[in-house]
C-alpha positions in Angstrom: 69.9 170.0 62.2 69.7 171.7 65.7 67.8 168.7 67.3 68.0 167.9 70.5 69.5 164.7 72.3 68.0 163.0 75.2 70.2 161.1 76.9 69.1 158.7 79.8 69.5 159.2 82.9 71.7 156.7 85.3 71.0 158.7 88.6 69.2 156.8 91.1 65.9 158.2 91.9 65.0 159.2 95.1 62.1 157.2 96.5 60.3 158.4 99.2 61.0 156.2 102.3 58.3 154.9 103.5 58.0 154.0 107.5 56.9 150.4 108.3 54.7 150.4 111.5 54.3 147.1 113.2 53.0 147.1 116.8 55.6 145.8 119.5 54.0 142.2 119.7 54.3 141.6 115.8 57.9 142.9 115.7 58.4 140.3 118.5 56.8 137.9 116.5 58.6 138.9 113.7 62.2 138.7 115.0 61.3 135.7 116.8 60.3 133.6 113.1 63.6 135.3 111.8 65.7 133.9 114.8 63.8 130.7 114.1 64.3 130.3 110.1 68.3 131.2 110.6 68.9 128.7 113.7 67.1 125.8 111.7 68.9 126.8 108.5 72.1 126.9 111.4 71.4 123.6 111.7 70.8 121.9 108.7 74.3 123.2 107.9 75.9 121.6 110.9 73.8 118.3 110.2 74.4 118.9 106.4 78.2 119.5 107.6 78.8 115.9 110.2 77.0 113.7 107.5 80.0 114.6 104.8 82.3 114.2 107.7 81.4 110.9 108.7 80.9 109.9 105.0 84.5 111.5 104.4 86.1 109.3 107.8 84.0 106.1 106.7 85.7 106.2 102.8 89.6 107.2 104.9 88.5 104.3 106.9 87.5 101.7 104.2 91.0 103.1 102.3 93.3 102.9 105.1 91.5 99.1 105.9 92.0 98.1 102.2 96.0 99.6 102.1 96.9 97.7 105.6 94.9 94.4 104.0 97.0 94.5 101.0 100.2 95.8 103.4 99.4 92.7 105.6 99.5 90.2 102.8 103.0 91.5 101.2 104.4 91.5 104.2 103.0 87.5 104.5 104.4 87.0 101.1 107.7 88.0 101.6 108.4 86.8 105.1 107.3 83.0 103.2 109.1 84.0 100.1 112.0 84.4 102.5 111.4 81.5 105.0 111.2 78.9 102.0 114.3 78.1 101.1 115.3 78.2 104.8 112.7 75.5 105.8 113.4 73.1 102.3 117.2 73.6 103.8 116.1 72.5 107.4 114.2 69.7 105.8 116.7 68.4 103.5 119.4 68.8 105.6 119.0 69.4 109.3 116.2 66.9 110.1 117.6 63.8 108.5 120.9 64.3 110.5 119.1 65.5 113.6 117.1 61.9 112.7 120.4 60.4 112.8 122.1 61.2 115.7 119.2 60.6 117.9 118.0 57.6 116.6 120.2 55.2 119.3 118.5 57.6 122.1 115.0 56.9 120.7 115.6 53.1 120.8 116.6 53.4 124.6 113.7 55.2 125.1 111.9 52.5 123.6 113.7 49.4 125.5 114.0 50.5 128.6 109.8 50.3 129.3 109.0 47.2 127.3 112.7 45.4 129.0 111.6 45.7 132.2 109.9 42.4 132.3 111.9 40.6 129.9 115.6 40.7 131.0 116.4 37.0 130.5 115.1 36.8 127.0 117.3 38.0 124.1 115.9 41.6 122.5 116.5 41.2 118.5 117.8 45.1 117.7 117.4 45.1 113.2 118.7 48.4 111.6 120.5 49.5 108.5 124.0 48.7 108.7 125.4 52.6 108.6 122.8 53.2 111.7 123.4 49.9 113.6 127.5 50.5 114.6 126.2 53.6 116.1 122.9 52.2 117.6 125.4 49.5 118.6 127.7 51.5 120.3 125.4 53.8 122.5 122.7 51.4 123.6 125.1 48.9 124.7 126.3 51.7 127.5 123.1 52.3 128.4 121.8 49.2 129.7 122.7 45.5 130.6 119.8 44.3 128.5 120.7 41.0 126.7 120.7 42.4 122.9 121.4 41.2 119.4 122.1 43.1 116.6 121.0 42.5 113.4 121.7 44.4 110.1 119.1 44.8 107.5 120.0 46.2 104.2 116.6 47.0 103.1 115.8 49.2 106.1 116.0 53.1 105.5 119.0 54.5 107.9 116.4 56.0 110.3 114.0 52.8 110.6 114.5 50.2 113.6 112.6 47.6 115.0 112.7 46.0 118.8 111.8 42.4 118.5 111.2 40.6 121.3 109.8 36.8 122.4 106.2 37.9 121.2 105.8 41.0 120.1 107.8 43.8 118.1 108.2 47.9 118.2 109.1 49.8 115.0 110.7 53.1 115.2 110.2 55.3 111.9 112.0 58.2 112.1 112.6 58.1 107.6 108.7 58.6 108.1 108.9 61.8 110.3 111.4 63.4 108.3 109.3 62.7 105.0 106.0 63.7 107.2 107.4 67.0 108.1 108.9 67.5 104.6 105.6 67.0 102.8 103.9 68.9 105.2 106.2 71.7 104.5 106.5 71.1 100.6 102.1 70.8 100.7 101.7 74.4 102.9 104.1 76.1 100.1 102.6 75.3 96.8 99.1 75.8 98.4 100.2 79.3 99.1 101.8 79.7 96.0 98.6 78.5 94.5 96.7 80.5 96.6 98.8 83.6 95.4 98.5 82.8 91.5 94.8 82.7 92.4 94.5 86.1 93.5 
């Protein structure tokens, strides 16, 4: 039983080196092609490099667009959310007395041009009765005109009309106030439809 073992050898083996001998113009040519294959390979990197840039800043871009879209149209929302009741309180409230106390002012506005050339002839003033004592009361400081006032029940508290010997001006302010209310009441429930639709 006195057999020998081979084992395998790990050692490197030495290889003879061999020398390369290229003449001066092919080693130019040489390191010339290697200078060559690593700038254009340089390059495709950096090309390789700006395209995945731009792609990267285009897709931030298109993000940062789509955030300050849907940004924008909270910020909309809740500025009308908050405005609502604000402008159904102006609407209901402010414009109807603001419709009030300048109707007598209106109607002077309206005499004045069309009395001009009528001052002997009695101007017929018609109103509601709550509107006429004030009508009443400021027109006749205003001018020397020869009125007469007439109350009409059936006339809203902002409607007036002017008659005169032929002809007759109506002043409408009930159909402003409603105007600008249903303007108002129309925009919001298109934008509150408009919101459900999204």
């Amino acid at each position: 039983m006195s057999g020998r073992v081979t084992l395998e050898s790990f050692e490197a083996e030495e290889t003879e080196e061999q020398e390369l001998a290229l003449d001066a113009a092919a080693f130019e040519e040489a390191k010339l092609s290697a200078f060559e294959t690593g700038y254009q390979a340089g390059w495709d990197d950096a090309v390789a490099a700006q395209n995945a840039e731009t792609a990267r800043l285009h897709s931030d871009l298109g993000q940062n667009l789509q955030a300050l879209s849907f940004t924008y149209h909270e910020a909309r929302a809740e500025m009308l959310d908050a405005l609502r009741p604000l402008l159904f309180e102006i609407c209901e409230k402010l414009l109807p007395q603001l419709a009030h106390d300048s109707l007598a002012g209106v109607v002077v506005e309206q005499l004045m041009p069309v009395a001009e050339g009528l001052t002997s002839v009695p101007i017929v003033v018609t109103a509601n009765p709550v509107a006429l004592s004030q009508i009443e009361g400021i027109v006749a400081h205003k001018t020397d005109l020869p009125l007469s006032f007439v109350a009409e029940q059936t006339l809203g508290e902002g409607q007036v009309y002017l008659r005169f010997s032929e002809s007759e001006t109506r002043i409408d302010l009930d159909a402003v106030v409603a105007a600008i209310s249903n303007a108002v009441t129309t925009y919001f429930n298109a934008d509150l439809k408009d919101e459900t639709d999204v």
